[in-house]
VOTOR-818312 format. One record per residue: x, y, z of N, C-alpha, C in turn; residue in three letters. Coordinates in pm, whole numbers, plus 50000, padded with zeros to 5 digits. Example, Ala and Ser with C-alpha at 12.3 -4.5 7.8 and 13.67 -1.06 7.14 Angstrom:
<nodes>
    n_xx    n_yy    n_zz   ca_xx   ca_yy   ca_zz    c_xx    c_yy    c_zz   rest
   51319   49431   50780   51230   49550   50780   51320   49670   50780    Ala
   51285   49775   50708   51367   49894   50714   51290   50003   50787    Ser
</nodes>
This chain:
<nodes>
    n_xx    n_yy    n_zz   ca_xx   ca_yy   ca_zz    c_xx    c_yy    c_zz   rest
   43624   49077   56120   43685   48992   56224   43713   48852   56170    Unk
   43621   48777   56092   43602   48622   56081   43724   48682   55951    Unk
   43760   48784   55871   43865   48764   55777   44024   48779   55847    Unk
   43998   48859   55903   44137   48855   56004   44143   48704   56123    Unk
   44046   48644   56126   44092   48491   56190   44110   48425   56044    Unk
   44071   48431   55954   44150   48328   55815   44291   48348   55816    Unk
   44292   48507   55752   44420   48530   55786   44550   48484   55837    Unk
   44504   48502   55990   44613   48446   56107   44594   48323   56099    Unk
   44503   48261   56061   44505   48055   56018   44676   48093   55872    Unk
   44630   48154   55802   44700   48133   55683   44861   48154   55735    Unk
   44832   48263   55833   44996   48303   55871   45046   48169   55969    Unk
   44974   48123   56053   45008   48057   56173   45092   47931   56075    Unk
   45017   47898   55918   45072   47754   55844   45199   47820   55801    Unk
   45255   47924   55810   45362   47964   55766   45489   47917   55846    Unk
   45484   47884   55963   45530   47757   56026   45644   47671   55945    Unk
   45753   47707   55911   45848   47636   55820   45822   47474   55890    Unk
   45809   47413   55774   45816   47274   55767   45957   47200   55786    Unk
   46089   47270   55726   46191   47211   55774   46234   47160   55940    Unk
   46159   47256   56048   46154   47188   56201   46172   47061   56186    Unk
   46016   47022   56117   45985   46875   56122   46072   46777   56098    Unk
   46114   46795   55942   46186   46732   55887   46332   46702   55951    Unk
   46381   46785   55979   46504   46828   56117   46480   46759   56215    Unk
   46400   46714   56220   46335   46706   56400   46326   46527   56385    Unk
   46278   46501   56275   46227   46366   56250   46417   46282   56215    Unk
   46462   46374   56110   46620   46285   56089   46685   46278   56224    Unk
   46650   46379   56305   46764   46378   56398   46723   46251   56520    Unk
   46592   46198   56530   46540   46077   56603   46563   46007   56533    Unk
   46591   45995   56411   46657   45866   56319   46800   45843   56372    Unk
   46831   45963   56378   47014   45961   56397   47022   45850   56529    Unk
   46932   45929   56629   46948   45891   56773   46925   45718   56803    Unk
   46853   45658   56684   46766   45558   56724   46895   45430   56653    Unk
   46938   45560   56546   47059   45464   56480   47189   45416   56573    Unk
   47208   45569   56652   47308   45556   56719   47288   45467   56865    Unk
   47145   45473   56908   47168   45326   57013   47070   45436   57164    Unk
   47092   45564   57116   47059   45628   57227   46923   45669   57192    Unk
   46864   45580   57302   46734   45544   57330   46640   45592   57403    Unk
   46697   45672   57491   46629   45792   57599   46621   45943   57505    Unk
   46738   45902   57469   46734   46081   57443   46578   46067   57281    Unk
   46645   45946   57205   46526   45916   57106   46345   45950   57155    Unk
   46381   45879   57222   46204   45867   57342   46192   46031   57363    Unk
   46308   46105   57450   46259   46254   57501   46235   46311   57375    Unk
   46290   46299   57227   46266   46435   57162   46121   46416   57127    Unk
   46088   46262   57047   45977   46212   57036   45857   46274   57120    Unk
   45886   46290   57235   45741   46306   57319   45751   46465   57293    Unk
   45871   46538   57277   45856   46639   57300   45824   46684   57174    Unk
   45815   46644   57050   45757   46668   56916   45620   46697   56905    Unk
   45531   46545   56966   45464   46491   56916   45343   46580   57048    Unk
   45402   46690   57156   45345   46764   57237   45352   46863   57141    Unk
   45489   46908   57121   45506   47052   57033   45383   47083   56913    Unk
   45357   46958   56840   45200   46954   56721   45103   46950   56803    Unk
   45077   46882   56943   44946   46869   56964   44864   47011   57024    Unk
   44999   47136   57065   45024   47259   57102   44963   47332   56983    Unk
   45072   47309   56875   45084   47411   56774   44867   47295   56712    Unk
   44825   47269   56694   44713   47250   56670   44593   47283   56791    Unk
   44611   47266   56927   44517   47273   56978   44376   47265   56956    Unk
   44335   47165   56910   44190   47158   56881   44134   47267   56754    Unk
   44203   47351   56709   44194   47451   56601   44136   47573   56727    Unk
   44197   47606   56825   44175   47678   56908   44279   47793   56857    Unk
   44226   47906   56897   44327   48036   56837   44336   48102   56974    Unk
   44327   48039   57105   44382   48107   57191   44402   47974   57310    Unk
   44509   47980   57374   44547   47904   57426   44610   47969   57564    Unk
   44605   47827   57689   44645   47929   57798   44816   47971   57792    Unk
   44851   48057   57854   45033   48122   57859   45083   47989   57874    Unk
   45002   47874   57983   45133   47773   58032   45155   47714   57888    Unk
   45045   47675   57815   45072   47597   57735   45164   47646   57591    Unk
   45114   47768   57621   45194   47832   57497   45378   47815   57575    Unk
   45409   47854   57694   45541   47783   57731   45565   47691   57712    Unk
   45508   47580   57737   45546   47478   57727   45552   47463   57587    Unk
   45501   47464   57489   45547   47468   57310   45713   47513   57321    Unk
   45694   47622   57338   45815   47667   57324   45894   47617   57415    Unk
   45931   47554   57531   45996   47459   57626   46013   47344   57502    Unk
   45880   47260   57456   45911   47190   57389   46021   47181   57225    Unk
   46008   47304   57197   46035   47327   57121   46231   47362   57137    Unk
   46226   47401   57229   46396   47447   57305   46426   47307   57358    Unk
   46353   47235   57400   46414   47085   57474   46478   47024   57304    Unk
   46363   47000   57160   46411   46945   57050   46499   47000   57017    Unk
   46568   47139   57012   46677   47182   56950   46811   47156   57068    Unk
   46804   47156   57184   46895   47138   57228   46961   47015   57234    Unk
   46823   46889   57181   46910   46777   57198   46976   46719   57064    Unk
   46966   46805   56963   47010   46832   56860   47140   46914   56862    Unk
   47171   47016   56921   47236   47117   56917   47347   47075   57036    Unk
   47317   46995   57160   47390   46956   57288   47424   47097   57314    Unk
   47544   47063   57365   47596   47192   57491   47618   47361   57417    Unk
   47603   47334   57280   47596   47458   57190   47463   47563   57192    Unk
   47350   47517   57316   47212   47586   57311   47189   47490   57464    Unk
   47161   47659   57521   47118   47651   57652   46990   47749   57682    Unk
   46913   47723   57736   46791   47810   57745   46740   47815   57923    Unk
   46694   47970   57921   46628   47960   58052   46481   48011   58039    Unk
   46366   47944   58126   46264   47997   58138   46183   48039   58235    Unk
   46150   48215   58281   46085   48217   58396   45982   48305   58380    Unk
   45890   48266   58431   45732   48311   58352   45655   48326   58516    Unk
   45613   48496   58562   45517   48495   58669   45408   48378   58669    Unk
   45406   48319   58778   45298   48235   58808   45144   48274   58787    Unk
   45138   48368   58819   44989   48416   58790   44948   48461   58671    Unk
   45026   48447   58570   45017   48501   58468   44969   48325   58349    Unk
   45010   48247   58415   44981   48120   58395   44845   48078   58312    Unk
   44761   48119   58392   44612   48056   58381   44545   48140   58252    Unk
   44594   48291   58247   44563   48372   58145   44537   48349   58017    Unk
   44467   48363   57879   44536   48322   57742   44574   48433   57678    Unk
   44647   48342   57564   44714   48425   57461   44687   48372   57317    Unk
   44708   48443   57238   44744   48410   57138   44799   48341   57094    Unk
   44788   48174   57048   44894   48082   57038   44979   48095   56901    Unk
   45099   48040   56980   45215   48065   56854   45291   48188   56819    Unk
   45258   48260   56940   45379   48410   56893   45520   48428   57003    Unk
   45514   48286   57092   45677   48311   57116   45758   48223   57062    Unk
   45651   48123   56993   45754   48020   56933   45854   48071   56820    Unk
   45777   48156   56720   45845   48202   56642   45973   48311   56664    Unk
   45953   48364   56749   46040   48483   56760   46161   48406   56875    Unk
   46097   48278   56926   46224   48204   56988   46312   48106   56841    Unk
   46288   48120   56752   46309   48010   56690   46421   48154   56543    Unk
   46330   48265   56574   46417   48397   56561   46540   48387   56631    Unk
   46560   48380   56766   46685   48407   56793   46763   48299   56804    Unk
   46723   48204   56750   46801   48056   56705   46907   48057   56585    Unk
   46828   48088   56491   46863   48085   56326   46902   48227   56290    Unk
   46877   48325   56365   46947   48430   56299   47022   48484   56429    Unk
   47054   48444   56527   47122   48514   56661   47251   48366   56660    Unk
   47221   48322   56750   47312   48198   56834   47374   48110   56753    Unk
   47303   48093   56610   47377   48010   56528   47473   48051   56449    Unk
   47508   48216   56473   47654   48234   56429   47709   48277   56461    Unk
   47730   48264   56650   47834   48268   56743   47934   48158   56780    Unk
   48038   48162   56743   48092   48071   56823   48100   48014   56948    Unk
   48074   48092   57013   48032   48069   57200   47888   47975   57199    Unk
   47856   47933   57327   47735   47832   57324   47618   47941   57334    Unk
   47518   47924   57240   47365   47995   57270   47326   48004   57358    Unk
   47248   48121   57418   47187   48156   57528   47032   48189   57490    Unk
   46936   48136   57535   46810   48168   57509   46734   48240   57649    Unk
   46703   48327   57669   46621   48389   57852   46479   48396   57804    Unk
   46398   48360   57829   46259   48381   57792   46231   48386   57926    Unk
   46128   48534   57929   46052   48566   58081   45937   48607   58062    Unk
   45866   48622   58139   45748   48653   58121   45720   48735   58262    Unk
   45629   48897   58232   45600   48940   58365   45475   49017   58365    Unk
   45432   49015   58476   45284   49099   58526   45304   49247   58519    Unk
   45206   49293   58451   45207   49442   58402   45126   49519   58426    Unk
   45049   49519   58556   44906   49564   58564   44794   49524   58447    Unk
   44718   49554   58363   44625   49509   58260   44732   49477   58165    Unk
   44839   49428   58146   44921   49349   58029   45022   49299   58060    Unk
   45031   49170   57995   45114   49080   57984   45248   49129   57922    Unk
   45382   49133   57958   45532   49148   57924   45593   49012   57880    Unk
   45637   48994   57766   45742   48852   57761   45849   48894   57674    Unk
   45957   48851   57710   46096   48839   57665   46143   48739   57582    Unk
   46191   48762   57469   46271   48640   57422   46416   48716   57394    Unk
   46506   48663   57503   46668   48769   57478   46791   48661   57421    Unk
   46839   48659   57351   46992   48619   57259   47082   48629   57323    Unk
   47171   48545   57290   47328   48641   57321   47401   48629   57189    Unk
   47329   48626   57061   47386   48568   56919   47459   48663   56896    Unk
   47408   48695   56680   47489   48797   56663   47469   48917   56647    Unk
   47328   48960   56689   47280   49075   56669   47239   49138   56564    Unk
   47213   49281   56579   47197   49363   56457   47322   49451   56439    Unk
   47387   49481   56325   47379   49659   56289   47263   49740   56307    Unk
   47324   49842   56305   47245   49978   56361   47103   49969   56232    Unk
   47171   49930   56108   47117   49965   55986   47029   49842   55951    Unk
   47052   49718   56002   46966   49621   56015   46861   49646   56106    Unk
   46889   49725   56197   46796   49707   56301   46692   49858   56223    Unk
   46734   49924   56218   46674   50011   56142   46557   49976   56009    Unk
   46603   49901   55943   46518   49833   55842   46413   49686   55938    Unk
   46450   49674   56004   46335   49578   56075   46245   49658   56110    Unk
   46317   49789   56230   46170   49889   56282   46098   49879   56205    Unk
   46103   49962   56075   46058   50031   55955   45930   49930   55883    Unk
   46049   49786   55896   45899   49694   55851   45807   49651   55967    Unk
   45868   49643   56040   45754   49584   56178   45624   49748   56155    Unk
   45705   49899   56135   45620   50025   56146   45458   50019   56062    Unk
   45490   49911   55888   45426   49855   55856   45251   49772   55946    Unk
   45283   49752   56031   45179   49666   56092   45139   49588   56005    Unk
   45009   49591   55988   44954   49436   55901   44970   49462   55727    Unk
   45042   49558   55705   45097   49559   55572   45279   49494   55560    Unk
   45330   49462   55657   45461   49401   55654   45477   49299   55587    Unk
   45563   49283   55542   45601   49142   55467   45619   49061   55515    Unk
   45563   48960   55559   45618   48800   55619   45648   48699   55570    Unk
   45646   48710   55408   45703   48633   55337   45825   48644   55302    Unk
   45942   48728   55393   46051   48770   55402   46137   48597   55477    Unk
   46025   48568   55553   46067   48440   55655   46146   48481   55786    Unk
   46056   48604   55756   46111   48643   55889   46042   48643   56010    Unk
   46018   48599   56164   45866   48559   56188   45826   48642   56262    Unk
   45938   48731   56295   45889   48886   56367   45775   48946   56317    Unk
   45766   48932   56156   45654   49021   56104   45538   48916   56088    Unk
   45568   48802   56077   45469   48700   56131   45356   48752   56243    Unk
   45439   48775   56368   45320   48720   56495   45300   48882   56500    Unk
   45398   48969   56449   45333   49064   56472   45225   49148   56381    Unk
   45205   49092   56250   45081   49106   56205   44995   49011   56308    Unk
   45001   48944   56302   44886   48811   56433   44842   48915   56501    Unk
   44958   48975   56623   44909   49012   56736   44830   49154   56714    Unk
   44863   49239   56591   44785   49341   56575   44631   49285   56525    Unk
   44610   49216   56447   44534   49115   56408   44442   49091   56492    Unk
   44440   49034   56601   44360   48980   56734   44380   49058   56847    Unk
   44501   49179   56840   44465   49222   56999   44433   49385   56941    Unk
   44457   49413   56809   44457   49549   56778   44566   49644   56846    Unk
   44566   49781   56892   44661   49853   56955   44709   49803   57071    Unk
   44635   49764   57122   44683   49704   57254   44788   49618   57298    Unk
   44813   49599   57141   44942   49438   57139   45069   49585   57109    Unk
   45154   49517   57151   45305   49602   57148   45448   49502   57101    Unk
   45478   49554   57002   45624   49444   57027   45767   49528   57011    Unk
   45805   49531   57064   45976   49620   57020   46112   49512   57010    Unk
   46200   49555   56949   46314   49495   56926   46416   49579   56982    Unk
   46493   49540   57026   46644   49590   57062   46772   49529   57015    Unk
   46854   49541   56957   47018   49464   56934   47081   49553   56933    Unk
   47235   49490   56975   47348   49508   56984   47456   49425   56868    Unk
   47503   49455   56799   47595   49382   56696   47669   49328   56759    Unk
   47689   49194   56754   47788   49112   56794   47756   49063   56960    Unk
   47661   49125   57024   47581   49109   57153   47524   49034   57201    Unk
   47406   49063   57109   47281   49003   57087   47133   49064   57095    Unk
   47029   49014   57105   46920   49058   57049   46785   49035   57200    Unk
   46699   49129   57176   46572   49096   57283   46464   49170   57201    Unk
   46402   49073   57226   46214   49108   57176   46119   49070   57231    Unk
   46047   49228   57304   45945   49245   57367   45845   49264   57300    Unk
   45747   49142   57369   45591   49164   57327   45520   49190   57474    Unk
   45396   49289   57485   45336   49302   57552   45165   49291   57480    Unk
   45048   49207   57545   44988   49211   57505   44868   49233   57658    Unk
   44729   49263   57644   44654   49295   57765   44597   49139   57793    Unk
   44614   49117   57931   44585   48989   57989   44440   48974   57934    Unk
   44382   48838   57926   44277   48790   57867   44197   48660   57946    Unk
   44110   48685   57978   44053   48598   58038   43951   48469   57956    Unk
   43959   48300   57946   43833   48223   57856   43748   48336   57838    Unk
   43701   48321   57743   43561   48298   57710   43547   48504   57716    Unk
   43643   48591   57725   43653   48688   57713   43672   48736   57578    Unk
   43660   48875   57477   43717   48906   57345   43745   49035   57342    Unk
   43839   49075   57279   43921   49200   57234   43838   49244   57158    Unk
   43821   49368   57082   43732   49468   56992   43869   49402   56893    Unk
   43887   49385   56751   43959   49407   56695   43949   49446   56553    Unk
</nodes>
């Protein structure tokens, strides 16, 4: 157990550093250009997005907060990106208070950023939902980018089929959280992919609701 939490420490730093760097020029840009609100919003919303992605060195965090990362994280790219990235988020209320695993929708939202929406010409669409499943949690992260081929999508199954032998040094972060989530929730964690070429893309994770101070066999 205590080697599979190193582990997921080691995967969670896999966290591309360019965000930052991206994140930091583009409040330079803003501060250059005079616009002073929008400077202030990305700022706060950064400097939440680290205090998230660290949490006290906590490896489970509640759902809201893990939304809100990723809120934070969709507010910095959009004010980067303007009317070219639009996002919606609707997450059951009761599903709120629950924890999760922190850090496995950020990545797979940040998936359908860089490999979906950013090579459509049309403006990005991001849907992130979240729903009550009897004993498990459902969340969505759906695209309207550029999808898969049949044969792309085929070679993702195949490595995700992998489980905690997948490659995630591909930079790809699907195989990221989903070594994580096998990692800490064992069978119980589920993730599937779906695309359409030229469509776009959705990836379901389901994992079993979790209560503080509760633990998974893993």
């Amino acid at each position: 157990y205590h080697l599979a939490q190193s582990e997921v420490r080691v995967l969670q730093a896999q966290i591309t550093p360019h965000f930052i760097y991206n994140s930091l020029d583009a409040i330079v840009s803003l501060i250059e250009q005079g616009d002073y609100p929008k400077a202030s919003e990305m700022t706060y919303a950064l400097s939440d997005f680290f205090r998230i992605s660290l949490s006290k060195g906590q490896d489970w965090i509640a759902v809201e907060r893990e939304i809100k990362h990723v809120q934070d994280y969709l507010t910095i790219l959009q004010i980067r990106y303007g009317e070219m990235l639009a996002f919606t988020i609707d997450i059951a209320p009761q599903l709120l208070d629950y924890q999760i695993l922190k850090m496995v929708l950020q990545p797979l939202v940040e998936n359908a950023v860089y490999h979906g929406t950013k090579f459509v010409r049309r403006g990005g669409k991001i849907e992130i939902t979240g729903v009550d499943h009897g004993a498990f949690m459902v969340f969505t992260v759906a695209d309207n980018g550029i999808g898969m081929t049949t044969t792309r999508l085929k070679e993702i199954k195949e490595e995700l089929a992998k489980g905690v032998e997948s490659d995630f040094s591909t930079g790809y972060g699907l195989y990221n959280v989903n070594k994580r989530l096998l990692l800490y929730y064992g069978k119980e964690a589920a993730i599937q992919v779906t695309s359409v070429y030229r469509k776009g893309t959705t990836i379901t994770i389901r994992v079993p609701k979790k209560r503080e101070g509760s633990q998974h066999d893993v």
